[in-house]
C-alpha positions in Angstrom: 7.1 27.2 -4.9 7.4 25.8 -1.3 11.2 23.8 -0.4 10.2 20.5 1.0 11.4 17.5 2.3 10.0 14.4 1.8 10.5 11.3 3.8 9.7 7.7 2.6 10.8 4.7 4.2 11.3 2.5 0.9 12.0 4.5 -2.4 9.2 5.4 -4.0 10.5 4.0 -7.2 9.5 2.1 -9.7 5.4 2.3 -8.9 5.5 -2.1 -8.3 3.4 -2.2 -4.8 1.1 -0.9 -2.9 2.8 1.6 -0.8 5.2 2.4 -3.6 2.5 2.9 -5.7 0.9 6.2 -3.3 4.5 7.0 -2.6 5.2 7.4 -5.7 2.3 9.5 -7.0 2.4 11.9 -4.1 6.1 12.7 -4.9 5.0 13.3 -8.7 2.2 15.4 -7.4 4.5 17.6 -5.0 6.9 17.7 -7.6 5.3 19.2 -10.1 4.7 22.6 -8.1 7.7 22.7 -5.4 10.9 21.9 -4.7 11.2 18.7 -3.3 14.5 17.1 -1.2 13.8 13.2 -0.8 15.3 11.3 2.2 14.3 7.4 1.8 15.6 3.5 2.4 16.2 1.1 0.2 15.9 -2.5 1.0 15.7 -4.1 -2.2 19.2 -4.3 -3.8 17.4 -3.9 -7.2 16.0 -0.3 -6.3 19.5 1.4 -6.9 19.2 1.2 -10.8 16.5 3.4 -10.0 17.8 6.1 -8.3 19.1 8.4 -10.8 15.4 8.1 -11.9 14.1 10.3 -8.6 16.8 12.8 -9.3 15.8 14.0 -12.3 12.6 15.2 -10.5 14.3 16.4 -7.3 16.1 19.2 -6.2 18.3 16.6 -4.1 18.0 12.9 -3.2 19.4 11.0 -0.7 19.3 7.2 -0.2 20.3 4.9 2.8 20.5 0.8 2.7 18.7 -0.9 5.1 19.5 -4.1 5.3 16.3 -6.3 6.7 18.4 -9.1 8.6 20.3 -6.2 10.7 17.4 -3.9 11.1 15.3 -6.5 12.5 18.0 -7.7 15.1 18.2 -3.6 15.6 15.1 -3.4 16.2 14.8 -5.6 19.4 16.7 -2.3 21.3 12.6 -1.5 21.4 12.6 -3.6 24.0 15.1 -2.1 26.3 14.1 1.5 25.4 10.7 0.8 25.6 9.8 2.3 22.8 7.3 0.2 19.4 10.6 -2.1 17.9 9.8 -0.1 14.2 11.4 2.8 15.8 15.0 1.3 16.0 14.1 -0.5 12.9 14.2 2.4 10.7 16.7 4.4 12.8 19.8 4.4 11.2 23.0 6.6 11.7 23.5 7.9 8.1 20.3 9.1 7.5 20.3 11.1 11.0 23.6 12.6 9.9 22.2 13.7 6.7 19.4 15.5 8.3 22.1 17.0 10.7 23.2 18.6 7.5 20.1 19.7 6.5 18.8 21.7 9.6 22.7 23.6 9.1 21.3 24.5 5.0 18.6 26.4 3.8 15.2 26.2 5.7 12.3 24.0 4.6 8.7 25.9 4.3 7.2 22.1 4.9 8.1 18.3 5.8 5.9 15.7 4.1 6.1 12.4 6.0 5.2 9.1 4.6 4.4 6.1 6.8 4.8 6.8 10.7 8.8 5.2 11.0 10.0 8.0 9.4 8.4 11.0 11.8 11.7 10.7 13.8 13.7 11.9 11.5 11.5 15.1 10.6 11.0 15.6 14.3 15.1 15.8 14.5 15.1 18.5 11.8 12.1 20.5 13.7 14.5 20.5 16.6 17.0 21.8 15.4 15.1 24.2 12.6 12.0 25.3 14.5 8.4 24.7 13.9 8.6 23.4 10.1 5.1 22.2 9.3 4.9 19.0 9.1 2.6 16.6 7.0 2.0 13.2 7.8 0.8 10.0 5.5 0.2 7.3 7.6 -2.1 5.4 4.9 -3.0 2.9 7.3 -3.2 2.5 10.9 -0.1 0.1 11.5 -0.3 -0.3 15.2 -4.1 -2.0 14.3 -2.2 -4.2 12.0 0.2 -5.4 14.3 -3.1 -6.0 16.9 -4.2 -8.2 13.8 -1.1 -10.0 13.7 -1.1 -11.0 17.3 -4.4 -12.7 17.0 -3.8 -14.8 14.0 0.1 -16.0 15.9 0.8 -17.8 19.0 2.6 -17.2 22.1 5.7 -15.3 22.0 4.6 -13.6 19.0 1.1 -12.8 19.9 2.9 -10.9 22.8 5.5 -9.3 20.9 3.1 -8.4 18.5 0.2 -6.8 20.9 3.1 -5.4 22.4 4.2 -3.4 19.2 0.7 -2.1 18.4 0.4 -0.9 21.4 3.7 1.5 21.6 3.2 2.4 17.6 0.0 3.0 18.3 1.4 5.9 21.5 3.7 6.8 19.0 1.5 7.5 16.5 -0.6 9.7 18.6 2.3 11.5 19.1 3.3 12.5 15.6 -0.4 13.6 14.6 -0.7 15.8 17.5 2.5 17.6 16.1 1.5 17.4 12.3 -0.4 20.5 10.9 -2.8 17.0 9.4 -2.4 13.7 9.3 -4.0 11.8 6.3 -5.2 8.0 5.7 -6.1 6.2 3.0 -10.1 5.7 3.8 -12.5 7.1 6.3 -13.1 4.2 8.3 -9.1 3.9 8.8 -9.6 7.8 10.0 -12.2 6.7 12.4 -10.2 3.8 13.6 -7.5 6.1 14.3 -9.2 8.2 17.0 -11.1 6.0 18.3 -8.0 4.1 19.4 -5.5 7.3 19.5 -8.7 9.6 21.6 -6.9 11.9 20.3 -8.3 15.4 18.6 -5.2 15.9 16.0 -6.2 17.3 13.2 -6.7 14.2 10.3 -8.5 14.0 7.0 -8.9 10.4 4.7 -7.1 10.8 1.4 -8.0 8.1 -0.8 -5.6 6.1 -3.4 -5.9 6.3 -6.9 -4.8 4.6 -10.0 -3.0 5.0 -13.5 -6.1 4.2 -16.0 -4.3 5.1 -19.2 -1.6 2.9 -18.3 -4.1 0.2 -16.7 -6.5 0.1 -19.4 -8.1 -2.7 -21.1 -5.8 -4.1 -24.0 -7.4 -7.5 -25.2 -4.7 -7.9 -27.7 -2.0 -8.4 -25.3 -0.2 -11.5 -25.1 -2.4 -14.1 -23.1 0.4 -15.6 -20.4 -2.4 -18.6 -19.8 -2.9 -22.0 -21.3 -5.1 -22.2 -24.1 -7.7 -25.2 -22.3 -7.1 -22.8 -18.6 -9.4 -20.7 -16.5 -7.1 -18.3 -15.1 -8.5 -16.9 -11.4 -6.1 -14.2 -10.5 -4.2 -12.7 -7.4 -1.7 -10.0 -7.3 0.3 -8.5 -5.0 4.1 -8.0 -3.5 4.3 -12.1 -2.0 6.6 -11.4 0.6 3.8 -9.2 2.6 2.2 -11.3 5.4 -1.4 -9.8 4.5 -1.3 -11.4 0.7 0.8 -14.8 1.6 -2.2 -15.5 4.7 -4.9 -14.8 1.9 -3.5 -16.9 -1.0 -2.4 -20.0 1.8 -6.4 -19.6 3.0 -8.0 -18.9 -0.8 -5.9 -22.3 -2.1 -6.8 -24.5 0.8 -10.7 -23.4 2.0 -12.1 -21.9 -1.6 -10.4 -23.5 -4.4 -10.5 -27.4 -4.0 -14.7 -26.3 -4.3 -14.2 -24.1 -7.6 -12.0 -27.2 -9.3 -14.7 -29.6 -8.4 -16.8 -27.9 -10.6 -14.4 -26.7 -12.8 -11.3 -28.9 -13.2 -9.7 -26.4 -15.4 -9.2 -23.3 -13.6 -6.4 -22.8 -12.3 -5.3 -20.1 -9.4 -2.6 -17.7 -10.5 -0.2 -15.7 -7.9 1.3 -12.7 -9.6 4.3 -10.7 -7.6 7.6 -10.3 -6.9 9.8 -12.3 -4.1 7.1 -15.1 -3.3 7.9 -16.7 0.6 8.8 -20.7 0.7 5.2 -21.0 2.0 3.8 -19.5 -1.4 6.1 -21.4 -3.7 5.1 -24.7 -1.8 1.5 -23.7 -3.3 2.1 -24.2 -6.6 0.9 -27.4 -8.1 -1.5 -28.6 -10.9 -4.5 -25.9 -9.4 -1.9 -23.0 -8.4 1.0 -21.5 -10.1 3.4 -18.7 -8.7 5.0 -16.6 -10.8 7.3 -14.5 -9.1 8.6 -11.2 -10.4 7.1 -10.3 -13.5 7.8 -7.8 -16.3 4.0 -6.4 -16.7 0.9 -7.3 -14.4 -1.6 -6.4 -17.0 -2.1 -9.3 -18.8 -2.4 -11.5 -16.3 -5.4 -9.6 -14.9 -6.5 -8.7 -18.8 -6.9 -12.2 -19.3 -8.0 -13.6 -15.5 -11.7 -14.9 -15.5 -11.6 -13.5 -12.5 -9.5 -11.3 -9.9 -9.7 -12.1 -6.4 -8.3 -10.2 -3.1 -9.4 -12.2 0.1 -7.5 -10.3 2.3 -8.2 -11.4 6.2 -5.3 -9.0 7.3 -5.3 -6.3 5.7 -8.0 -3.3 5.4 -8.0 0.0 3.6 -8.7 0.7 -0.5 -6.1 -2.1 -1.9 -4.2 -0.6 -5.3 -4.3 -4.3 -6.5 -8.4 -4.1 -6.5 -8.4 -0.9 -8.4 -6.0 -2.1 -10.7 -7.9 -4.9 -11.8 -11.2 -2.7 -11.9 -9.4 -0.1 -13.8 -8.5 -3.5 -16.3 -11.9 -4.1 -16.8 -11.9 -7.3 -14.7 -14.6 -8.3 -12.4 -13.3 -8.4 -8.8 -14.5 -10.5 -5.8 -12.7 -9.5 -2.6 -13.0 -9.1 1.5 -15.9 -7.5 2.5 -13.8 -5.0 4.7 -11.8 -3.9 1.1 -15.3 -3.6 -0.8 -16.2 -1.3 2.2 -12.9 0.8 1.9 -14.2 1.2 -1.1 -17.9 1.6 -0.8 -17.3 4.7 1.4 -15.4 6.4 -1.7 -18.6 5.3 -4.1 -18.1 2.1 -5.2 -21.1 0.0 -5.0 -20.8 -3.4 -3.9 -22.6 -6.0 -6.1 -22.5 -3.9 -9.0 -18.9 -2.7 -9.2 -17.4 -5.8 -7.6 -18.4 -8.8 -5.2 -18.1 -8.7 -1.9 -17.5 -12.0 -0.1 -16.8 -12.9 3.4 -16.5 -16.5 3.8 -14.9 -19.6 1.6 -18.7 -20.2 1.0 -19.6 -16.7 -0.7 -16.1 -16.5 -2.4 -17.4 -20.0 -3.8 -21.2 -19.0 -4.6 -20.0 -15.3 -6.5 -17.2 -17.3 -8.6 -19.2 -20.2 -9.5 -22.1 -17.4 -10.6 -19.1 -15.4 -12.2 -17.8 -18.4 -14.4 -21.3 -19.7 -15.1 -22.2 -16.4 -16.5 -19.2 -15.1 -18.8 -21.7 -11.8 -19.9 -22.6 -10.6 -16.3 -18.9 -11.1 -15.7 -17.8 -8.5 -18.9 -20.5 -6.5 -17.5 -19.0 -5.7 -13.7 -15.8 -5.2 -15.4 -16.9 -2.7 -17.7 -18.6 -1.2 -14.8 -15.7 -1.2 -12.2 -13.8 0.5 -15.1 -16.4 3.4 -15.6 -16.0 3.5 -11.8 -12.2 4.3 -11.4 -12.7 6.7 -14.2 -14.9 8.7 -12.8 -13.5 8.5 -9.2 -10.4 7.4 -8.8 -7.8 10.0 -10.1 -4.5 10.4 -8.2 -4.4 14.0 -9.3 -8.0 14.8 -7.8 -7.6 13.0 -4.8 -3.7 14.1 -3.5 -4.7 17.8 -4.2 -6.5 18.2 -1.1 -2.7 17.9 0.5 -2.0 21.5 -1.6 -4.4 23.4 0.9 -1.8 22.9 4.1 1.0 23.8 2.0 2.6 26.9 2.4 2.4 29.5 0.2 5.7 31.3 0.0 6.8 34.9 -1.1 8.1 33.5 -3.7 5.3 31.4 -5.0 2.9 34.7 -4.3 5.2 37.1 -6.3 
């Protein structure tokens, strides 16, 4: 049994989103064989309820506010230090006195890191404790996403944007040359990665999973849609720029074509804390749900479940979600290749689509053709099954963990 500390930026509790989701189930899985000391942020007022939750599975937990409004006015100190404005965003004076206390306690055999803002704080405890080995999760490439962001804004923010991918991106480079490995989410993201970084850190892809006993397919649940409605489905936290961009482009450029042909369906945004620009969406052909108390069936009972992501890349826990529900998916090509590189097979498992025109051929076929739609569900489901379990896939992180006396006694 090693001593770790694990660093997440946003409590990885309750499973709700994406990263919370792999935050979540890499905590369980280190859990389960070591010692683990959690250091995170909360920024969502309702995640305190669910701290005592995390302690029960934790040797020791500690929790810091972050308050979004003052971090991001924080922040800007990037721009006088020079340094990616993330930094500063995440730097905050009680969790750097907490790890003060820590490098003066009992010494860690490891340091797991999850997402790339939260290195600084496990470099401070290897200063002051000595070489710790250190772990890093950086699921995605962030700095590319900020590169992303700056193409799709307009000057100042297309500067201050490029500008932040740029110094993450040095910053990144600098915590994988440090980390014993450094682990993303898909293969490509790998490759991205050094091909931007040119760097020759040791890094491995570590792909997501997904709960299918708890998403399963359950017909019998209650059916949240209108009796006369053809529910197409999206789901996702609504306050992330990559899901508002797809469901403002899906709702203008693919659906007025869909409810030509079929005047009843109706578009469905599932997720907590929707942005004034998603609830000024909802209408007669879209409605916005906001938080809600279980996901599943809205996807059991979609039609269809659609992802067309422009912004963001990597394998998407809302797309397994929905396969592992038995739904058939269309989504951005670059997801389906996230995925195609872990053995999904495009066309088969789920659509790929790249335009509004080829989101608008695949659902038309889709809705036309009930029984080939049962049939890609039942075969995205066979798919997660047989290759997407959390357990399989986060065990790879068990070869660069220490063994200790202890655990070889």
């Amino acid at each position: 049994m090693a001593r770790i500390l694990y660093l997440v930026h946003r409590l990885p509790y309750p499973p709700n989103k994406g990263d919370k989701l792999r935050s979540y189930h890499l905590l369980k899985h280190l859990a389960a064989s070591h010692e683990v000391v959690l250091g995170s942020f909360i920024d969502d007022a309702e995640d305190w309820a669910h701290v005592p939750a995390l302690r029960e599975s934790c040797a020791d937990v500690f929790v810091a506010g972050l308050n979004p409004l003052l971090s991001r006015v924080a922040s800007l100190r990037g721009l006088v230090s020079g340094e990616a404005l993330s930094l500063p965003y995440y730097r905050h004076r009680a969790m750097r006195a907490w790890i003060d206390g820590l490098a003066r306690g009992p010494r860690f055999d490891a340091i797991v890191v999850f997402s790339s803002t939260m290195a600084q704080y496990a470099l401070q405890l290897r200063q002051a404790m000595g070489e710790v080995p250190m772990l890093v999760d950086f699921v995605d490439v962030d700095s590319a996403k900020w590169t992303d962001y700056a193409k799709a804004h307009r000057w100042p923010m297309s500067w201050l944007y490029r500008r932040e991918g740029r110094e993450l991106l040095a910053y990144e480079r600098q915590v994988a040359e440090q980390a014993r490995c450094s682990f993303f989410v898909t293969e490509s993201e790998k490759a991205l990665f050094q091909q931007l970084s040119a760097s020759r850190a040791k890094v491995e892809a570590l792909c997501n999973g997904v709960d299918s006993g708890y998403f399963s397919p359950l017909p019998a649940q209650d059916n949240p849609f209108e009796p006369d409605e053809l529910p197409l489905v999206f789901t996702g936290a609504m306050d992330y720029w990559p899901n508002v961009d797809a469901v403002q482009w899906f709702a203008s450029e693919v659906l007025p074509g869909l409810r030509q042909r079929w005047p009843r369906l109706k578009f469905t945004i599932v997720g907590r804390s929707p942005t004034p620009a998603v609830q000024a969406l909802a209408g007669d052909a879209v409605r916005v749900t906001g938080t809600v108390p279980d996901v599943r069936p809205y996807l059991q009972h979609a039609a269809a479940v659609v992802a067309p992501l422009r912004l963001a890349r990597g394998v998407q826990n809302k797309i397994l979600e929905a396969m592992a529900v038995g739904r058939p998916v269309v989504a951005a090509r670059s997801c389906v290749e996230a995925l195609s590189a872990n053995g999904v097979l495009a066309g088969q498992d789920l659509l790929s689509a790249d335009s509004a025109g080829d989101y608008l051929e695949l659902l038309h076929a889709l809705l036309a053709a009930p029984q080939r739609a049962q049939a890609i569900g039942q075969q995205a489901r066979e798919r997660v099954l047989r290759q997407f379990s959390w357990h399989a896939h986060l065990s790879r992180l068990d070869h660069y963990l220490p063994v200790t006396a202890k655990a070889a006694a």
